[in-house]
N, C-alpha and C positions, 0 to 999 in steps of 0.2 A: 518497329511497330508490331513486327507477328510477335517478336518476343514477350512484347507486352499483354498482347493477345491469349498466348498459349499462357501467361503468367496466370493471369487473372483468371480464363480456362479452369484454368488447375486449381486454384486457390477457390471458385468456387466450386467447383466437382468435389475436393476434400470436408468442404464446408457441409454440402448436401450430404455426402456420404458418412461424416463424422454424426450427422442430425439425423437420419435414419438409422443409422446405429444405436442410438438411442432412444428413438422412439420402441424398436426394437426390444432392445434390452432391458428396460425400463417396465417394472412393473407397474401393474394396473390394480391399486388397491384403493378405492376412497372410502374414506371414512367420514365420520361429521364430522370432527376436527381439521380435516384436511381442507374441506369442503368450508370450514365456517370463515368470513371475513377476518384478516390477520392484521391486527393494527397497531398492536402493544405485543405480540408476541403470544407464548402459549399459557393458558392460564396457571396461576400461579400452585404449585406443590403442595404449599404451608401458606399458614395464617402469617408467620412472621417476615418480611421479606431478607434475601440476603443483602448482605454490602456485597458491592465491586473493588475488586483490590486494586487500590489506587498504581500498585505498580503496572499492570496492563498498558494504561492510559499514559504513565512516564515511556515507557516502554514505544507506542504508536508513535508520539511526540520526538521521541531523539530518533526512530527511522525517518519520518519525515524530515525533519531537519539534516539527515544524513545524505535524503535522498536529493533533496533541493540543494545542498553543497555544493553536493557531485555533480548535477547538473550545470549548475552556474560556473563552478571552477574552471569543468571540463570546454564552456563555452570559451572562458576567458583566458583558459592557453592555449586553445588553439588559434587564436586571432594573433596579427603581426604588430602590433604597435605594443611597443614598449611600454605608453604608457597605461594600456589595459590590461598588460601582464603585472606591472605594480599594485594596479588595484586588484587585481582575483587576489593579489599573495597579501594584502591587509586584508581584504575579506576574509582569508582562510585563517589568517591568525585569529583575527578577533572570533571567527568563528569556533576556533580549538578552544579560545579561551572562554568563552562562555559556555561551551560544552562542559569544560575541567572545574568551572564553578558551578554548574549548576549539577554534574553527579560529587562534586565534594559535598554540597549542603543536601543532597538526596543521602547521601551514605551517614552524613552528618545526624539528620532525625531520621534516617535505621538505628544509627547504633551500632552499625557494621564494625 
């Protein structure tokens, strides 16, 4: 229990000290932009707007699915029943396999 004590101790004394650090460091400039409600973001440049490159957004999508894998796989080997280690490993397949079709038909309409 002190262990825990001096943990949490610590963990918020770093907390405090890393947040007065930056109060600190942190300059003090407002402006009316800073200052005005943010809800759409900053007004726009140009009359014309831009596109978003749809790669970005391919791009967020296969790390989330990369990262939700990992998690799941990782649950389901380290568990002792056989027969939840059969399923993480058709889950990984089918998993590969829809990753390998879905960047074939993304590379497909590149043109790559």
């Amino acid at each position: 229990m002190e262990n825990f004590i001096l943990y949490a101790l610590g963990l918020l004394g770093g907390i405090f000290t890393l947040y007065l650090i930056g109060i600190l460091a942190a300059p003090y400039a407002p402006d009316s932009i800073k200052n005005d409600h943010f809800e759409c973001g900053l007004p726009p440049s140009s009359a014309t707007p831009k596109k978003a490159n749809f790669g970005f957004f391919v791009f967020a999508i296969m790390f989330v699915v990369a990262d939700m894998s990992g998690l799941f796989v990782t649950l389901f080997v380290y568990s002792t029943s056989v027969h939840t280690q059969v399923v993480a490993a058709a889950f990984a397949v089918i998993l590969a396999m829809a990753i390998a079709i879905a960047m074939k038909e993304y590379y497909r309409d590149q043109n790559i």
